[in-house]
PLY file of the C-alpha trace (Angstrom):
ply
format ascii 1.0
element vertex 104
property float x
property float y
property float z
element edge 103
property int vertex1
property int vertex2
end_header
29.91 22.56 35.63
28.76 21.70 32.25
30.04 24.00 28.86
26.93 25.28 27.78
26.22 24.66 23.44
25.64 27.28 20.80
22.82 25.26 19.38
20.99 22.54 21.22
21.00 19.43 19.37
18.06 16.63 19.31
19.45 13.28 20.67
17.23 11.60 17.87
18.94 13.66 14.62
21.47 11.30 12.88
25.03 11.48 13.27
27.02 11.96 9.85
28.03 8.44 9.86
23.95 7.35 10.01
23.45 9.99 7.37
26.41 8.14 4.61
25.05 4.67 5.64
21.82 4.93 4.68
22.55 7.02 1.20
24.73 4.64 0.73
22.03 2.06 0.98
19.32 4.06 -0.81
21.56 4.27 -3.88
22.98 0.57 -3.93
26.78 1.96 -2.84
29.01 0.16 -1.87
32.64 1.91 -0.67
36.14 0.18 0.34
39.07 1.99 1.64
41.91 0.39 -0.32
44.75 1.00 1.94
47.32 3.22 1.31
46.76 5.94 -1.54
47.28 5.27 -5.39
47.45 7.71 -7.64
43.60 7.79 -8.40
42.78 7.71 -4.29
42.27 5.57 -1.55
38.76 4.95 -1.37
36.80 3.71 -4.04
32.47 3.72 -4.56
30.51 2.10 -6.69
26.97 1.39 -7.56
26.82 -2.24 -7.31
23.24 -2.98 -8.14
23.71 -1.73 -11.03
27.06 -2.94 -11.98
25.74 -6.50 -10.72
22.64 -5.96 -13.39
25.22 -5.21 -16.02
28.54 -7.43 -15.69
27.16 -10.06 -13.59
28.29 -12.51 -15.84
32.13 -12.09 -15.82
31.74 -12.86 -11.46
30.88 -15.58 -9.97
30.54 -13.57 -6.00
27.91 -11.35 -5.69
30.74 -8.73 -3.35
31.91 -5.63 -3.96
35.37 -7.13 -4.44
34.26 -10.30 -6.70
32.49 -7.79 -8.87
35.82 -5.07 -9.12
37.75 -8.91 -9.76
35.85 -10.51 -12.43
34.97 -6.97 -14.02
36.34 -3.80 -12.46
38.30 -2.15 -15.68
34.54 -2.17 -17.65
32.84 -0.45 -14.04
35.73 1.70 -13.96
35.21 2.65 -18.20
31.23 2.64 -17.64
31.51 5.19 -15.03
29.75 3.27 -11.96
32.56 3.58 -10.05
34.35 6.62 -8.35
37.76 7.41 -6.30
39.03 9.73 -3.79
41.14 10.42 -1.06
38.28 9.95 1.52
35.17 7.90 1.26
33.12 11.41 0.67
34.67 12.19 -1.66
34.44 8.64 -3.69
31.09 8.67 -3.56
30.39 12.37 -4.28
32.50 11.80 -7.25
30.27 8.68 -8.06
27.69 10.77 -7.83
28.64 13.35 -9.96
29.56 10.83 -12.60
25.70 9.48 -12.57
24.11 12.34 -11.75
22.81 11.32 -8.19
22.16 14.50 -6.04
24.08 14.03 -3.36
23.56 15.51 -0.22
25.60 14.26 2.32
0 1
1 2
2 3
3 4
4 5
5 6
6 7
7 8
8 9
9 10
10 11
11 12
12 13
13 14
14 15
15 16
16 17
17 18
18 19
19 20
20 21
21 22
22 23
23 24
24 25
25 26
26 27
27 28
28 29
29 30
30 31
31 32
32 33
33 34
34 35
35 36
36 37
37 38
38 39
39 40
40 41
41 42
42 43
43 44
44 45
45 46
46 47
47 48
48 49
49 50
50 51
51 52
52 53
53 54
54 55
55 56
56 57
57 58
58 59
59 60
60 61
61 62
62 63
63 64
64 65
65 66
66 67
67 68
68 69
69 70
70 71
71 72
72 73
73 74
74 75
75 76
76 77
77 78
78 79
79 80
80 81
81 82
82 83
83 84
84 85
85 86
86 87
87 88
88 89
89 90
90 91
91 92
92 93
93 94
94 95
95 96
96 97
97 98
98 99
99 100
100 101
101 102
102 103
C-alpha cells in the first residue's frame, strides 16, 4: 500500500536543483566546489559575464577557472565573487554583494 502525501505535488514543478540551474544561468553564475573547506568556504560563485566584460584581458580561457587564474584577487576585491560552505550559500552571498534578489 502506498503512504499517502500531505500535499500533492505536480510532476511538472521543478525540483530545487532545476530551480539553482537556471538562476544560475539567468544571472551569468557560475559556482565550483573547491574541495575541502578554507577558511572563507568551500564553494565559491561568481558572475562571470560580468567579470569576463571587466578583466578579460588578464585571461586568455574564457572558464570559470582561467578567469579566477589570470584575475581572481581583483573579482574577489570588486565583489563579483562570493563564498560559502555550500553552493547556496555562495551564491546567496553573491547575491547579496550585487544586490540580485535571490530567491532560491
Amino acid at each position: 500500500m502506498k503512504t499517502p502525501n500531505l500535499l500533492e505535488i505536480p510532476k511538472d514543478s521543478p525540483t530545487r536543483k532545476e530551480r539553482i540551474k537556471a538562476f544560475k544561468i539567468e544571472n551569468g553564475i557560475e559556482t565550483h566546489d573547491a574541495g575541502p573547506p578554507p577558511s572563507y568556504g568551500r564553494w565559491c560563485a561568481v558572475l562571470v559575464e560580468k567579470a569576463w566584460n571587466d578583466f578579460s584581458f588578464y585571461c586568455e580561457d574564457k572558464s570559470l577557472f582561467g578567469l579566477m587564474a589570470g584575475a581572481g584577487r581583483l573579482i574577489d576585491e570588486s565583489g563579483l565573487s562570493g563564498y560559502g560552505d555550500t553552493e547556496i550559500t555562495a551564491i546567496r552571498n553573491l547575491c547579496s554583494e550585487n544586490k540580485i534578489h535571490c530567491p532560491i
